[in-house]
C-alpha positions in Angstrom: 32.2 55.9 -23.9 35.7 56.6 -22.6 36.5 59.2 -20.1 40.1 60.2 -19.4 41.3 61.6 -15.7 44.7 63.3 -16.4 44.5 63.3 -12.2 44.5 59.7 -12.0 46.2 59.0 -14.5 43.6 56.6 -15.8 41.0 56.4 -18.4 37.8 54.9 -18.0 34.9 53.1 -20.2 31.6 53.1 -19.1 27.9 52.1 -20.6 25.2 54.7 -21.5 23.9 55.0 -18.1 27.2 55.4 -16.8 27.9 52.5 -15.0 31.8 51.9 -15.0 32.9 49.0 -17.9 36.4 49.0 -17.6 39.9 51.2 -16.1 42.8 51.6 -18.0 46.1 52.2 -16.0 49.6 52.2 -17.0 53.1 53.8 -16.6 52.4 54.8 -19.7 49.0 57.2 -18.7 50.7 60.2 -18.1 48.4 63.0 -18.0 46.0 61.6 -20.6 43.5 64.2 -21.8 42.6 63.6 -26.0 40.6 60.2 -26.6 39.4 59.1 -29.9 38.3 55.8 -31.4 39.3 54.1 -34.5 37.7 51.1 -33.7 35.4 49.1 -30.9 39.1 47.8 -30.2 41.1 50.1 -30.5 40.9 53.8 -29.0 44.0 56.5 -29.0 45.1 58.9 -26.3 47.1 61.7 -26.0 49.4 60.9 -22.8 50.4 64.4 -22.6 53.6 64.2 -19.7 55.1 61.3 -21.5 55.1 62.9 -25.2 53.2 60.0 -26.5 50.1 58.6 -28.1 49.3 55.8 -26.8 46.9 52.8 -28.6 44.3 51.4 -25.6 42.7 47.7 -26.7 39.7 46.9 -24.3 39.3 43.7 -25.3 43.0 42.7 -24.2 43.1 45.4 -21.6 46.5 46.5 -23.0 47.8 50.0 -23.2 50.9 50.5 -25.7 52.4 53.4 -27.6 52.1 54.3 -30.8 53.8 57.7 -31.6 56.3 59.1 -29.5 58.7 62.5 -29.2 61.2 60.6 -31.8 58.0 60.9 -34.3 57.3 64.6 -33.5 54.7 64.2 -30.6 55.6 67.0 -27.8 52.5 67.3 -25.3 49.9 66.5 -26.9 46.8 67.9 -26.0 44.0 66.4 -28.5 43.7 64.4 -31.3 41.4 62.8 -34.3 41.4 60.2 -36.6 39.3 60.3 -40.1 38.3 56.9 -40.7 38.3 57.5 -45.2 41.4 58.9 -45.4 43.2 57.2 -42.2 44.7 60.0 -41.1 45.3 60.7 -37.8 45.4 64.9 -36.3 47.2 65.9 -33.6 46.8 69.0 -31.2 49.9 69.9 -29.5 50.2 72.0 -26.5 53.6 72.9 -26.4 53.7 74.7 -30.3 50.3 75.2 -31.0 50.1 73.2 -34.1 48.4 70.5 -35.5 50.5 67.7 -36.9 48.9 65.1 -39.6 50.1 61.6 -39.7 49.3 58.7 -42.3 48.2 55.3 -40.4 48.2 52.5 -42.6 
């Protein structure tokens, strides 16, 4: 389970009975509040102050971006990613819309 602290500025992975896995930190973790997983490896957050979502890979402990403002991503709040149609959906603050996005 991953937990994000838009506070800290961090987001964290812990076990089942809670007991604290792994913590994400980066210049890039700006406010992070959406988290959702595509795979074990690979889990996607909204980093809401820096207009960005951001792709998180445990295994490497890497944080990079993915989308940016350029790509129509203006504080993002939430997000979710069908796994069938890979499609990703995108809750953003600042208009109130949902934008959809094709990940190949």
């Amino acid at each position: 389970m991953f937990i994000s602290d838009s506070g800290k500025h961090t987001i964290t992975k812990v076990d089942a009975q809670l007991n604290l896995l792994q913590t994400f930190t980066s210049p890039l973790l700006q406010t992070p509040y959406g988290i959702t997983a595509v795979t074990e490896d690979q889990i996607l957050v909204c980093s809401q102050d820096n207009n960005s979502l951001l792709l998180l890979q445990p295994s490497t402990n890497t944080v990079s971006a993915l989308l940016g403002k350029n790509d129509g991503i203006e504080w993002p709040h939430s997000l979710a990613y069908c796994t069938d149609q890979k499609k990703l959906f995108v809750a953003q603050v600042s208009t109130g819309t949902i934008h959809v996005y094709q990940i190949e």
